[in-house]
C-alpha positions in Angstrom: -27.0 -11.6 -4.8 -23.7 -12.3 -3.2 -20.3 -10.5 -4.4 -19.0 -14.2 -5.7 -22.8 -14.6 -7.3 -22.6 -11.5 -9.4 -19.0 -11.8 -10.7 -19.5 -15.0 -11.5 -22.9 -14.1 -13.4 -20.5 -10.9 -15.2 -17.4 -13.2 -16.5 -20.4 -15.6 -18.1 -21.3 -12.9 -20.0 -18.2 -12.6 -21.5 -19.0 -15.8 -23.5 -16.1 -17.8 -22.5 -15.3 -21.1 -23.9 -14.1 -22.2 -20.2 -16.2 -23.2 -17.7 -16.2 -21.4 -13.9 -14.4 -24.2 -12.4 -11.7 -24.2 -15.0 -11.4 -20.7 -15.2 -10.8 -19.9 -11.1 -8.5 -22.8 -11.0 -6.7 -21.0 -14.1 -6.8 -17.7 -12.4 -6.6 -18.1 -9.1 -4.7 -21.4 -9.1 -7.3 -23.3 -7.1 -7.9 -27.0 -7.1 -10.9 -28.4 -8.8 -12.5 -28.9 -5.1 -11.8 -25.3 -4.1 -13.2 -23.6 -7.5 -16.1 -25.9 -6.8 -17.1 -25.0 -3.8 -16.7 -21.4 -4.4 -19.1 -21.9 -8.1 -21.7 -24.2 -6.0 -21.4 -20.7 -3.5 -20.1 -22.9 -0.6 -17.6 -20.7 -0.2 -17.3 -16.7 -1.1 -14.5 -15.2 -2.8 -11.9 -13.0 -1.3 -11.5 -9.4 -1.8 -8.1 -10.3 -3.2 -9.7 -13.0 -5.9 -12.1 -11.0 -6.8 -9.4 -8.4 -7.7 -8.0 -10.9 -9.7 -10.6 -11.9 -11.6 -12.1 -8.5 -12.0 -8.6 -7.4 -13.7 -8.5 -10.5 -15.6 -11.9 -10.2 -17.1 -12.2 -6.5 -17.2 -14.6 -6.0 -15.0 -14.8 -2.7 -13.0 -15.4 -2.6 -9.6 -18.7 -0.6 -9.6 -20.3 -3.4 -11.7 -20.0 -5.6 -8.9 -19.6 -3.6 -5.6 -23.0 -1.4 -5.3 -22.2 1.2 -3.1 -25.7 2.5 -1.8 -26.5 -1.0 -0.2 -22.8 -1.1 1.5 -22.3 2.3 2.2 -22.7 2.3 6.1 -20.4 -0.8 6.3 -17.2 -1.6 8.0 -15.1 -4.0 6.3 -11.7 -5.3 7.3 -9.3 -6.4 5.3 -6.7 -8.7 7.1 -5.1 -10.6 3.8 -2.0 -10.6 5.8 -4.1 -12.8 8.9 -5.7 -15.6 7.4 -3.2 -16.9 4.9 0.3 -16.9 4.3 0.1 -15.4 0.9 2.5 -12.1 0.3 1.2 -12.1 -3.3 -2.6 -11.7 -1.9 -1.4 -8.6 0.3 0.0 -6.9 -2.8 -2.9 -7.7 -5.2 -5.0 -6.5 -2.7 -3.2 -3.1 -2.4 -3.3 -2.9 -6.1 -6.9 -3.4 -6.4 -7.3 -0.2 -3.9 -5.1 2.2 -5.7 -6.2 1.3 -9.1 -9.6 1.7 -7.9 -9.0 5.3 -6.2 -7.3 6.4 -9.5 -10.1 5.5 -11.8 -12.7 7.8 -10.0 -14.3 10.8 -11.5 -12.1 13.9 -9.7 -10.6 11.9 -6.9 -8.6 13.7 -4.5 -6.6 11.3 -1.7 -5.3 12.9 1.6 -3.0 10.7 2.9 -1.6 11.0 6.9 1.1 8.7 8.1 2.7 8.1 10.9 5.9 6.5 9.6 7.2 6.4 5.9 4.5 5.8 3.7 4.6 1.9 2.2 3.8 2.9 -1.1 6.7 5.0 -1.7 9.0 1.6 -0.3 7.6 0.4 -3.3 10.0 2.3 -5.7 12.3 0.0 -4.0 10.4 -3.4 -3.4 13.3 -5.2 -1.1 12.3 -2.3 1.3 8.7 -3.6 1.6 9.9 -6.7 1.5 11.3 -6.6 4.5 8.7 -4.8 6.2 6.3 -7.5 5.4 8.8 -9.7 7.0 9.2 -7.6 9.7 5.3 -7.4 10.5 4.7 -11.4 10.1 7.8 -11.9 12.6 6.7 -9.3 15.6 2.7 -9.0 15.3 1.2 -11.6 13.9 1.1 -14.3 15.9 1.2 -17.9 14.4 2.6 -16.8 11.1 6.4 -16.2 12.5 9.2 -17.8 10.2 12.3 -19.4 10.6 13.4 -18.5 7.5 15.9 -15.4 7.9 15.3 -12.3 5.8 16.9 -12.4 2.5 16.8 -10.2 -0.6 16.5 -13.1 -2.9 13.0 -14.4 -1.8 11.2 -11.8 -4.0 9.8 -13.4 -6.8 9.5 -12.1 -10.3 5.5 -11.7 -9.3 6.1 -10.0 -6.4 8.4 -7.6 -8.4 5.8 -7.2 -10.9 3.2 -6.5 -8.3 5.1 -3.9 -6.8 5.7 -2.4 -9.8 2.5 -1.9 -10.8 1.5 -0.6 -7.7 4.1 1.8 -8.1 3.0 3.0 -11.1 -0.9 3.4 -9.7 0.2 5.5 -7.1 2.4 8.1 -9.1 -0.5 8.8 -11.2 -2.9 9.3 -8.4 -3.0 12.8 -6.9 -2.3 13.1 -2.9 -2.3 15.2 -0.6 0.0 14.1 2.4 0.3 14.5 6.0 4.2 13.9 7.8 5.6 13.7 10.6 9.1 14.8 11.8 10.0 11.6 12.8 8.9 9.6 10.0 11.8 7.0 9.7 12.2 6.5 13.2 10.0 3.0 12.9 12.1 1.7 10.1 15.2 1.8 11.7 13.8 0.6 14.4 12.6 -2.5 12.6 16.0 -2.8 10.9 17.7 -2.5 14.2 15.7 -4.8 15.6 16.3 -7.2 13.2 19.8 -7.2 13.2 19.9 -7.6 17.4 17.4 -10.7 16.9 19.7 -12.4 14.3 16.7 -12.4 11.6 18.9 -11.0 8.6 20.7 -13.9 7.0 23.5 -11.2 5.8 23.8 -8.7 8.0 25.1 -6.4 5.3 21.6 -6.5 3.7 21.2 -4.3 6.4 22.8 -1.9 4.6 21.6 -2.2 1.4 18.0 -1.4 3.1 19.5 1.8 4.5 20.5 2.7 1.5 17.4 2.7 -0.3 15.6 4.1 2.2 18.1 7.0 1.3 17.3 6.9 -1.8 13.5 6.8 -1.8 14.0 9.9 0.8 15.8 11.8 -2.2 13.5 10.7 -4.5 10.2 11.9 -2.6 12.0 15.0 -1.5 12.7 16.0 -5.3 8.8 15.6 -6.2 8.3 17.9 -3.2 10.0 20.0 -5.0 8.6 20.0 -8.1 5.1 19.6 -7.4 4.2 15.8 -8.9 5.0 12.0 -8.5 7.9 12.1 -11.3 10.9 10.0 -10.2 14.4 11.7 -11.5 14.8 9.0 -14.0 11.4 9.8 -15.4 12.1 11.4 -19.1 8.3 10.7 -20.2 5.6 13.3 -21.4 3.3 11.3 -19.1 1.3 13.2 -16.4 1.9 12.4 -13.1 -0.3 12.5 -10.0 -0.4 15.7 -8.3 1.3 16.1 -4.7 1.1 17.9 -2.1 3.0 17.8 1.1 2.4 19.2 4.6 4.6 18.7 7.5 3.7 18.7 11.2 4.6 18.2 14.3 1.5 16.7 15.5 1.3 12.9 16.3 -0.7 11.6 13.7 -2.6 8.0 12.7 -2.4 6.5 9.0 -5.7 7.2 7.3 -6.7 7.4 3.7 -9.5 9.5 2.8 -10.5 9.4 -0.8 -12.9 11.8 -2.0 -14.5 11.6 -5.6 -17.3 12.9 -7.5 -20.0 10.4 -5.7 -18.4 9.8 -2.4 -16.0 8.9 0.4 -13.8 6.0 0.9 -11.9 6.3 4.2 -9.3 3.1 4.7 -7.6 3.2 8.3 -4.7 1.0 9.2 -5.3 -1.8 11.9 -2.9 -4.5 12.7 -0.3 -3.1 9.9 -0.4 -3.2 7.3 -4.4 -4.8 7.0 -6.9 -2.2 7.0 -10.9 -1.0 7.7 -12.3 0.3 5.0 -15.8 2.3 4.5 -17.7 4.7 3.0 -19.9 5.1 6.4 -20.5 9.2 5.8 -19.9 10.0 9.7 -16.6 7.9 9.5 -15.5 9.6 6.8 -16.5 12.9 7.9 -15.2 12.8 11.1 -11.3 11.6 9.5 -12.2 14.8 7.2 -12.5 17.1 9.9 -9.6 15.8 11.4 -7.5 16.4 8.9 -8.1 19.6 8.2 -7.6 20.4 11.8 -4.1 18.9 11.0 -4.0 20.6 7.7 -4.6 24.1 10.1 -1.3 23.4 12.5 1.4 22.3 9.6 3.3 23.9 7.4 3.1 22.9 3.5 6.6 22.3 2.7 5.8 21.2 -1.8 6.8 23.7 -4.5 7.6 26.1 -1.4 8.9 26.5 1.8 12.7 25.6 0.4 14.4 25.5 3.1 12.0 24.2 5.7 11.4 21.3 3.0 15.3 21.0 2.4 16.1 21.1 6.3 13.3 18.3 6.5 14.6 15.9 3.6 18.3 16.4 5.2 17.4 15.5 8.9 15.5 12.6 7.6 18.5 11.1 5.2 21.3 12.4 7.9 19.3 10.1 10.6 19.7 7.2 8.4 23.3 7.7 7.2 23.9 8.2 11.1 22.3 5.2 11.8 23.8 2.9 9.4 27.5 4.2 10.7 26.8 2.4 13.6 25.6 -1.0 12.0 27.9 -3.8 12.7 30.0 -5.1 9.8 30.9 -8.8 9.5 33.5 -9.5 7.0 
């Protein structure tokens, strides 16, 4: 039975007064022809619909993905390719960290290359921009015309980004950077304001700036140990995390671990991704990482002052950098 087949088989239990047509147009904002075709099984859902209807219905993910037949698959998710949707990107992203979290003892290692998306996501006109960034320079056939400007988020967007926020400060992670790990968001930036694609320059700026402030805001729950943001006055618990520098060149893998398995998701084309739970894959990133693990230098609840020497470079970079960006009164 097909992914699509099986969902649609769970939300009928549910004993809806809505029939499946109605309810994907409702949900996933279909016309009556697309929900048809994708109830006659024409058509298969996306991961990303799926999501949504899973969340909507509350349907967990192991009721409808069996792992033991898919195990030894490579999937790839390219949301980002086939449809101009920013919305689909971020529901897809929430449906893996919401997933990860809700594993029996879960434990993420995390190695990036550049500064992790997910903590842009405390500020959501830095991803954004990265977004727009990525659709501009890689993707061919999806370049705008429209320049970059703050006020294109939406309120679902926001909300998006927000919740994925939240997912991954509760999840525990273990992670993997490197000394020059703003070095490709400048360069973005930069490159940006050189090509004309910011419709205010000074927004420019403003994206500097909360880079600088996500930078003091991860380099405080180095500190201390967990995901807590400053502002964060709660009782809640927060995810564990752990962070190792290194001066090795690294690649952007996520390797979950959990009581019954592996998940490894590897970034292709960024920010899409191949995802598996192929044992040798997964192995094989495991290894490697704890080869990296071996050559850097954990820098979270200790190592003060190569953490604090770290944290400084990285926010002394930026303020250097935005010294030299071009005001326009």
């Amino acid at each position: 039975m097909s992914v699509s087949s099986l969902l649609f088989e769970k939300i009928k239990g549910k004993n809806l007064d809505q029939n499946l047509v109605t309810i994907l147009m409702t949900h996933l904002h279909f016309t009556q022809g697309q929900a048809y075709r994708r109830v006659k099984g024409d058509v298969e859902l996306s991961l990303s619909e799926a999501a949504i209807l899973m969340n909507s219905f509350n349907i967990a993910p192991d009721e409808i993905f069996i792992k033991e037949k898919r195990k030894n698959n490579i999937n790839f998710n390219a949301s980002l390719s086939i449809n101009n949707s920013y919305v689909d990107f971020l529901q897809n992203l929430k449906y893996v960290i919401q997933t990860a979290g809700q594993l029996p003892k879960v434990d993420v290692q995390h190695t990036s290359n550049e500064f992790p998306t997910f903590y842009t996501f405390l500020f959501p006109n830095l991803v954004k921009f990265k977004i727009y960034m990525w659709s501009n320079t890689f993707w061919q056939g999806k370049r705008t015309t429209q320049k970059f400007r703050f006020e294109n988020i939406s309120p679902k967007e926001i909300e998006l980004a927000n919740e994925i926020k939240e997912a991954y400060l509760n999840l525990p992670t273990t992670e993997y950077w490197n000394l020059r790990l703003t070095d490709n968001t400048l360069n973005q930036i930069q490159y940006a304001l050189e090509s004309g694609l910011f419709e205010n320059p000074k927004d420019a700026i403003h994206l500097c700036e909360d880079l600088r402030k996500v930078n003091k805001e991860v380099a405080n729950m180095a500190k201390i140990g967990e995901k807590r943001l400053s502002n964060d006055k709660s009782l809640k618990v927060r995810g564990k995390f752990q962070l190792y520098l290194s001066e090795l060149p690294t690649n952007i893998h996520f390797l979950v671990t959990h009581e019954n398995g592996q998940s490894l998701y590897t970034t292709f084309d960024k920010p899409n991704f191949f995802h598996t739970e192929n044992k040798a894959a997964c192995d094989y990133v495991k290894n490697w990482i704890d080869n990296l693990k071996s050559k850097s230098v954990l820098i979270s609840e200790t190592g003060d002052r190569t953490r604090n020497k770290f944290f400084h470079r990285l926010d002394r970079e930026i303020a250097d950098f935005m010294e030299k960006i071009p005001i326009r009164s």
